[in-house]
ROSE-4610 file (N, C-alpha, C; in Angstrom, 1 decimal, always signed):
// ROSE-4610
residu = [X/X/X/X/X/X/X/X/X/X/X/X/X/X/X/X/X/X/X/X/X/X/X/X/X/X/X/X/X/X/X/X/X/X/X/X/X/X/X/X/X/X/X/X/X/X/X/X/X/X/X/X/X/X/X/X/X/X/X/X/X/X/X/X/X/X/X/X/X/X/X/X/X/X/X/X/X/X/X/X/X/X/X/X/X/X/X/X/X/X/X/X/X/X/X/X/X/X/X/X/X/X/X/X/X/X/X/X/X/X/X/X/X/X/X/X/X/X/X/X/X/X/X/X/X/X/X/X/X/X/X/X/X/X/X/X/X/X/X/X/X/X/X/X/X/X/X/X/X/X/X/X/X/X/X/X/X/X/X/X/X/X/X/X/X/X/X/X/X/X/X/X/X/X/X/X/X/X/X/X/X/X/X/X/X/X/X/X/X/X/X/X/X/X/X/X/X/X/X/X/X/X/X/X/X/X/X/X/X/X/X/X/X/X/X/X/X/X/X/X/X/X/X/X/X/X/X/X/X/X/X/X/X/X/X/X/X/X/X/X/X/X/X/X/X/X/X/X/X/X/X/X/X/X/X/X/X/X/X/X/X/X/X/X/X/X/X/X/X/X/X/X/X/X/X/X/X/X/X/X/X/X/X/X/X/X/X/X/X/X/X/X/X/X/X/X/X/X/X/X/X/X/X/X/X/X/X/X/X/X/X/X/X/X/X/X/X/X/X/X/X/X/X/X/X/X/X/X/X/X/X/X/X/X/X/X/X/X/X/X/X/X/X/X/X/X/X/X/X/X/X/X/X/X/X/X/X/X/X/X/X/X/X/X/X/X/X/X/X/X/X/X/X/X/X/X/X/X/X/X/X/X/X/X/X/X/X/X/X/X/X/X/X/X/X/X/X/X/X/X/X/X/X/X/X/X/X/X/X/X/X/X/X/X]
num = [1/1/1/2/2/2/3/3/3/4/4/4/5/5/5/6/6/6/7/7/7/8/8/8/9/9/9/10/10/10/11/11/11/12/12/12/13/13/13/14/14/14/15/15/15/16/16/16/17/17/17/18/18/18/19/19/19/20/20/20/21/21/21/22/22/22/23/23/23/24/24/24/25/25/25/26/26/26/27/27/27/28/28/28/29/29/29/30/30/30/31/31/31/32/32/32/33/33/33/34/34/34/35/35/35/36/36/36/37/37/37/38/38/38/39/39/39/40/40/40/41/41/41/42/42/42/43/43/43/44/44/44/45/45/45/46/46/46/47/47/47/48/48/48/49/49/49/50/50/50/51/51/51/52/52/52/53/53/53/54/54/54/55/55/55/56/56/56/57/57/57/58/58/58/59/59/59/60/60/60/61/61/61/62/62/62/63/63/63/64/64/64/65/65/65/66/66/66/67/67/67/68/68/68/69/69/69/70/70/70/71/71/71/72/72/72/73/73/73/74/74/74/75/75/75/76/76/76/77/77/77/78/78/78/79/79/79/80/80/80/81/81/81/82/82/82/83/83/83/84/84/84/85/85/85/86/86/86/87/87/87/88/88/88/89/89/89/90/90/90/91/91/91/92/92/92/93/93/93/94/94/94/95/95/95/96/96/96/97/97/97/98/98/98/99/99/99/100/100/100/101/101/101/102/102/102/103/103/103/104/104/104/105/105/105/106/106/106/107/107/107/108/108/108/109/109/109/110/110/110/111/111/111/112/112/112/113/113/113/114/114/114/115/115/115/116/116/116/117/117/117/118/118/118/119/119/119/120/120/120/121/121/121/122/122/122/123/123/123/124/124/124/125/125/125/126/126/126/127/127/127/128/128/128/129/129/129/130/130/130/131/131/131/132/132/132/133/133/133/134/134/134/135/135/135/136/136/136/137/137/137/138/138/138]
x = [+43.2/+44.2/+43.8/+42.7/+42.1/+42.4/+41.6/+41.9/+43.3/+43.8/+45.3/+46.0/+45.3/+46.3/+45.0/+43.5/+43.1/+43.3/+44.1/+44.3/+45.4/+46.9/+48.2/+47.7/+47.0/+46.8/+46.2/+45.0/+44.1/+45.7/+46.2/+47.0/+48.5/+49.0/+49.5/+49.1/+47.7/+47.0/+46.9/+46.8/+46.8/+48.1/+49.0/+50.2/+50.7/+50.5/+50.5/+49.8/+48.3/+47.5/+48.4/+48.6/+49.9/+51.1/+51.4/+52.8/+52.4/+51.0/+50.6/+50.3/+49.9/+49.3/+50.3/+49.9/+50.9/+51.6/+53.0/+53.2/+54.1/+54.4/+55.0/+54.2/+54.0/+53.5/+54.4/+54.7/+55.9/+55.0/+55.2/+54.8/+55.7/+55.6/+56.4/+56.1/+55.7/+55.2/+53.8/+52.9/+51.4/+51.9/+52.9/+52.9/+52.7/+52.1/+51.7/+52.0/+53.0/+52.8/+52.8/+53.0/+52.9/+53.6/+54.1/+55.0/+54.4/+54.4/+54.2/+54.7/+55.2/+56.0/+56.8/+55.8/+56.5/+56.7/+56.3/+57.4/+58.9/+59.1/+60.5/+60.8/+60.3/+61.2/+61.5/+60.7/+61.0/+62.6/+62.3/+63.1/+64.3/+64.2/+65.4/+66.0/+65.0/+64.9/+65.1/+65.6/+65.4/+65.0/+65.8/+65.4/+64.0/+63.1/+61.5/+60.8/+61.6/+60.8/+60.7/+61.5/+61.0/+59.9/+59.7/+57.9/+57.1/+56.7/+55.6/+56.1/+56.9/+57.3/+57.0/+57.8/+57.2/+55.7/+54.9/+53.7/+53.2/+53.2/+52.8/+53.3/+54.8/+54.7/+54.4/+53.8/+52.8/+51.2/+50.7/+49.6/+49.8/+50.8/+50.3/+50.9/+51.6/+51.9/+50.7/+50.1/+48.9/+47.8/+47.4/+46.3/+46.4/+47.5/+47.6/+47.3/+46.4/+45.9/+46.9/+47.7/+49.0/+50.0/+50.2/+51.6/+51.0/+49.9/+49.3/+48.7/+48.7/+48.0/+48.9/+50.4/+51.4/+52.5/+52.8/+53.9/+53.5/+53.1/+52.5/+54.1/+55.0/+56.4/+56.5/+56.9/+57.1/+56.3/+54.8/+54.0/+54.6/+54.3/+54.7/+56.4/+57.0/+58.6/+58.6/+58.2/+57.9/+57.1/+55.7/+55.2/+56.4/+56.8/+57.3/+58.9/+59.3/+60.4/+59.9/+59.2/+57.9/+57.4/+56.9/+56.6/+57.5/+58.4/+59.9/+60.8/+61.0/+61.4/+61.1/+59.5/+58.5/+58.8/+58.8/+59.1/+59.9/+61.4/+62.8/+63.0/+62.7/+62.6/+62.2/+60.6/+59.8/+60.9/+61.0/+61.6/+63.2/+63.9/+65.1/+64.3/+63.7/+63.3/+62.7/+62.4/+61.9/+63.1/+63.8/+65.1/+66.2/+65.8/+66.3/+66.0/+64.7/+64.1/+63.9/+63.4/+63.0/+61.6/+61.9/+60.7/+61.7/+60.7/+61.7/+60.9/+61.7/+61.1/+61.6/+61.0/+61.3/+60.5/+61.6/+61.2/+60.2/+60.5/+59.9/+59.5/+58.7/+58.2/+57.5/+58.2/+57.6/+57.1/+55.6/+55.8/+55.2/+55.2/+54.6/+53.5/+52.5/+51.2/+50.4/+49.2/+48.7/+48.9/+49.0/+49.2/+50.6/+51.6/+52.4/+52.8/+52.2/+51.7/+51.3/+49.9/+49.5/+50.1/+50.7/+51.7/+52.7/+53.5/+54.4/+54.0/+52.9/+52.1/+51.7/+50.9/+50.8/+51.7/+53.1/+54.0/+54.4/+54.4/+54.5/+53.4/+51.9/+50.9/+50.9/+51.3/+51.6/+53.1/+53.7/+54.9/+54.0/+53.5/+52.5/+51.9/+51.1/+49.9/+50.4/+51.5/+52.1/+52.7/+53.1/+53.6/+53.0/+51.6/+50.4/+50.1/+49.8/+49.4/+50.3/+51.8/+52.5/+52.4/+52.2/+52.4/+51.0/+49.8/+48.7/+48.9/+49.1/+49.4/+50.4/+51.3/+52.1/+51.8/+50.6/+49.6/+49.0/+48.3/+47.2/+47.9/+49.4/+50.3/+50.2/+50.5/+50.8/+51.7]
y = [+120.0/+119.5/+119.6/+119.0/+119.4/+120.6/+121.7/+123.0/+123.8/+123.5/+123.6/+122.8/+121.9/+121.2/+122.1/+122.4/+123.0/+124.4/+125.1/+126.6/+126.7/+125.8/+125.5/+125.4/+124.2/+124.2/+125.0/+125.6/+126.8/+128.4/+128.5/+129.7/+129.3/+127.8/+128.0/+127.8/+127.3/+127.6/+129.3/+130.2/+131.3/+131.9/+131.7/+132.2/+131.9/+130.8/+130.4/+131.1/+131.8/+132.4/+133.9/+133.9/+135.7/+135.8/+134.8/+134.8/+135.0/+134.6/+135.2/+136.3/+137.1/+138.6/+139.4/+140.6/+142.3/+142.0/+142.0/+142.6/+143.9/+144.2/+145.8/+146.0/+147.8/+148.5/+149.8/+149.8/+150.7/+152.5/+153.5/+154.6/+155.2/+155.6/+157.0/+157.5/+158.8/+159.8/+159.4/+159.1/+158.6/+157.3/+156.4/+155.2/+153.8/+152.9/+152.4/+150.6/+150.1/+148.5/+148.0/+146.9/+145.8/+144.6/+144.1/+142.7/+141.9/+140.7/+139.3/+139.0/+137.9/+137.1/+136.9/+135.9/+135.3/+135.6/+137.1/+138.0/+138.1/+138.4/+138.9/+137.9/+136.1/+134.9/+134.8/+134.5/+135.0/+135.8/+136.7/+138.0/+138.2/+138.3/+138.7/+137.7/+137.3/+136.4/+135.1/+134.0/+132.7/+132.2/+132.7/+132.1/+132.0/+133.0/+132.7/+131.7/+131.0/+130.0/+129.2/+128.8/+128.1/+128.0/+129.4/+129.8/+128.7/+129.1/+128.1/+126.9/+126.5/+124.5/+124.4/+125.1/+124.9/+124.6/+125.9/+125.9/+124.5/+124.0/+122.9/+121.6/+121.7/+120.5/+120.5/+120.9/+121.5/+121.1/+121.4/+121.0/+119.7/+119.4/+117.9/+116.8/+116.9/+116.5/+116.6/+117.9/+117.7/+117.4/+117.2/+116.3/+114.9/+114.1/+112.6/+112.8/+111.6/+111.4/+110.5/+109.3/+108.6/+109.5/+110.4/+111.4/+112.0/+113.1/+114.1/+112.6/+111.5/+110.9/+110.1/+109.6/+108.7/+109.6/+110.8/+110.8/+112.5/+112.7/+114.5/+115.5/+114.7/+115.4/+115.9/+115.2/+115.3/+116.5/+116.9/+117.8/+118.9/+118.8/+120.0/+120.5/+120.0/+120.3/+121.1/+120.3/+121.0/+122.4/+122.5/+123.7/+124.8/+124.5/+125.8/+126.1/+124.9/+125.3/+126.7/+126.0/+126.8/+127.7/+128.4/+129.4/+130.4/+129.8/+130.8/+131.0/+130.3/+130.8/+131.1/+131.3/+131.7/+133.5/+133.7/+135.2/+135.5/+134.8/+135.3/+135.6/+134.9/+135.5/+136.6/+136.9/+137.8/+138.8/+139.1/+140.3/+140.2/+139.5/+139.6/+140.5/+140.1/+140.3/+142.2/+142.5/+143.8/+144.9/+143.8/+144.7/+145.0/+144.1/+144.5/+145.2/+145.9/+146.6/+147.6/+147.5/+148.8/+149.6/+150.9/+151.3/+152.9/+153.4/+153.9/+155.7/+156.7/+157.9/+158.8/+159.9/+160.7/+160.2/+160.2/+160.0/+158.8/+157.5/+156.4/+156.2/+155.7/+155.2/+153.7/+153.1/+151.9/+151.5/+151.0/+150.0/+149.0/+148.4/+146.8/+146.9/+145.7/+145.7/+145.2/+145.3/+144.5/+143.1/+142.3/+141.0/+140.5/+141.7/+141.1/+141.2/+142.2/+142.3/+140.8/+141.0/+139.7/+138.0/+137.9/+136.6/+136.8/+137.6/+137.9/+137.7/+137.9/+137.9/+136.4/+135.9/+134.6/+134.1/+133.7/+133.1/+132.6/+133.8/+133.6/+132.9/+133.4/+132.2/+130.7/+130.7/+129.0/+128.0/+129.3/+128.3/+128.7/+129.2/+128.7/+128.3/+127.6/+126.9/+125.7/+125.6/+124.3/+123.7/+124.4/+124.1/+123.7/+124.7/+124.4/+122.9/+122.8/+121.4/+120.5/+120.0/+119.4/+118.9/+120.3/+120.1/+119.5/+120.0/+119.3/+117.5/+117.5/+115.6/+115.1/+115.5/+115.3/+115.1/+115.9/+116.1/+114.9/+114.5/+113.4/+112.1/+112.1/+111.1/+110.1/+111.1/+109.7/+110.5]
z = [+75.7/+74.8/+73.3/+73.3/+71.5/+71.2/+72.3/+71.5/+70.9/+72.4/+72.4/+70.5/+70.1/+68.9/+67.9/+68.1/+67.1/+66.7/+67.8/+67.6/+66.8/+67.3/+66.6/+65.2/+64.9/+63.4/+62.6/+63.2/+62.5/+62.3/+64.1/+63.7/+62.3/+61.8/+60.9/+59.8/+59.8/+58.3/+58.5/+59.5/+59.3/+58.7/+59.7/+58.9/+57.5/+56.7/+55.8/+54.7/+55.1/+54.3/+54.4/+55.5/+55.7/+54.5/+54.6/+53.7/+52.0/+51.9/+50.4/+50.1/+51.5/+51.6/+51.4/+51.6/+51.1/+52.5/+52.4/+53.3/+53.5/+52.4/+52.7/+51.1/+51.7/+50.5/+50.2/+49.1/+48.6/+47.9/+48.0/+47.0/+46.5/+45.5/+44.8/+44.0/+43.7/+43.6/+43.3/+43.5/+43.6/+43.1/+42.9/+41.7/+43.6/+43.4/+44.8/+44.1/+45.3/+44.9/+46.2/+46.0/+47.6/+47.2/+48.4/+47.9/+49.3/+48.5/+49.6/+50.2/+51.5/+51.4/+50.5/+49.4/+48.1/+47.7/+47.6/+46.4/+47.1/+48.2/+49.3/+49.0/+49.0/+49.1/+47.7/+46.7/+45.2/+45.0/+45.3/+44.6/+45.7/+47.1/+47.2/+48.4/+49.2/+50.7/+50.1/+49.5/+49.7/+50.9/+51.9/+53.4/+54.1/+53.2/+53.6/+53.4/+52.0/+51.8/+52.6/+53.9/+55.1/+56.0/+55.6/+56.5/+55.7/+54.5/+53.9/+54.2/+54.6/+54.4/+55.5/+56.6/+58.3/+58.7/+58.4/+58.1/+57.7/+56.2/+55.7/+56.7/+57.1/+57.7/+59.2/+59.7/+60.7/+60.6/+59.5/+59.0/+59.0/+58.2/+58.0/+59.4/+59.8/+61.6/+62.3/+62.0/+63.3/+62.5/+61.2/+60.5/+60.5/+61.1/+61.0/+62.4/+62.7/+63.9/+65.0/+63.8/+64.7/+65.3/+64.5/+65.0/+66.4/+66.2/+67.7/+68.6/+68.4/+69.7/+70.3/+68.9/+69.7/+69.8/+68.9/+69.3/+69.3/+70.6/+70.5/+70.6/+71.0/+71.1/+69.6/+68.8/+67.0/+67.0/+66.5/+66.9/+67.1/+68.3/+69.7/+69.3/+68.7/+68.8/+67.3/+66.3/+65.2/+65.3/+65.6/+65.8/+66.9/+67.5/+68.9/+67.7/+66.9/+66.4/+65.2/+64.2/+63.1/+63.6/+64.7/+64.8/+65.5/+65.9/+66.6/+65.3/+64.4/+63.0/+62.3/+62.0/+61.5/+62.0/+63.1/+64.0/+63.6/+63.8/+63.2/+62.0/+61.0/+59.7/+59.2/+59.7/+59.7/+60.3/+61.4/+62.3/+61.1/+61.0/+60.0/+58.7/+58.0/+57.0/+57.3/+58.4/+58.6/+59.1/+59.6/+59.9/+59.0/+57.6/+56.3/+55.6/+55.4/+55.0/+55.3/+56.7/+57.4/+56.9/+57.4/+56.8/+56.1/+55.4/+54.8/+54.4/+54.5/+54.1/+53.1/+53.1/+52.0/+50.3/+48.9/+48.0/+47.7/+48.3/+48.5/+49.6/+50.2/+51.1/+51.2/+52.2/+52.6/+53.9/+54.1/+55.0/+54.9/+56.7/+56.9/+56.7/+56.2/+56.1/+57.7/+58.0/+58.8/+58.8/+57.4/+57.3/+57.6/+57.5/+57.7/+59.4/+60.4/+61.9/+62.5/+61.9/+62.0/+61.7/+61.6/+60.6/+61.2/+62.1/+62.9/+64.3/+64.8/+65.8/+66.7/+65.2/+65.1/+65.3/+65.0/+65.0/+66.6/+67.4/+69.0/+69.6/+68.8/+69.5/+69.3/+67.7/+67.1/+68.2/+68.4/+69.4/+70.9/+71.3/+72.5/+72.8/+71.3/+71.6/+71.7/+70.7/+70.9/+71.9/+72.5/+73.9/+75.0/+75.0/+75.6/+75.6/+74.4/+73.6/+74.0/+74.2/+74.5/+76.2/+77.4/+77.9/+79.0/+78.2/+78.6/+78.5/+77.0/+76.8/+77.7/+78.5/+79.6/+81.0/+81.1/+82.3/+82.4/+81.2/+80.5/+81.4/+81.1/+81.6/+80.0/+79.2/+77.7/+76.9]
């Protein structure tokens, strides 16, 4: 059960660290950029900015020790919700974009792979996590 609540929190401090990284990199004609997260929620996505707040209020749920030991539902309900919209935005956000050929080219970064990835492990760990403290019988 620990690991189960320390993997949740370690994988959304990860994804959190994802959302500052490159996640698409753009070229044309040798000229090369990359955009964040925060650049996409910035500039064109408002709706990203939910990833970072999910994330954060994730961290902070499973850093108070009252919330994960009395009320591990709160927790567990928040992460599985956080990292299933955490996915959806991501996958929305790529299927707006796309990838793109010819004069410009664009694509996904590994960080943004990975941070999409994560997102299915953070709603399974949490679940994990929920459903062990259930077993526990508390």
């Amino acid at each position: 059960m620990k690991n189960a609540r320390q993997v949740t929190l370690g994988t959304a401090a990860f994804i959190l660290l994802c959302f500052f990284l490159p996640w698409m990199q753009m070229s044309c004609a040798g000229i090369k950029d990359s955009a964040s997260g925060l650049d996409l929620a910035r500039e064109t996505s408002p709706s990203l900015w939910i990833l970072p707040v999910m994330m954060l209020a994730i961290l902070g749920l499973g850093l108070i020790p009252f919330i994960w030991e009395r009320l591990p539902a709160l927790f567990a309900l928040t992460s599985i919700v956080g990292g299933g919209l955490s996915a959806y935005l991501m996958y929305r956000e790529r299927l707006r974009r796309g990838e793109s050929s010819g004069l410009v080219t664009a694509f996904w970064t590994i960080w943004f792979w990975l941070g999409f990835m994560a997102s299915f492990l953070l709603s399974g760990m949490a679940l994990s996590f929920y459903s062990s403290r259930n077993k526990d019988g508390r």
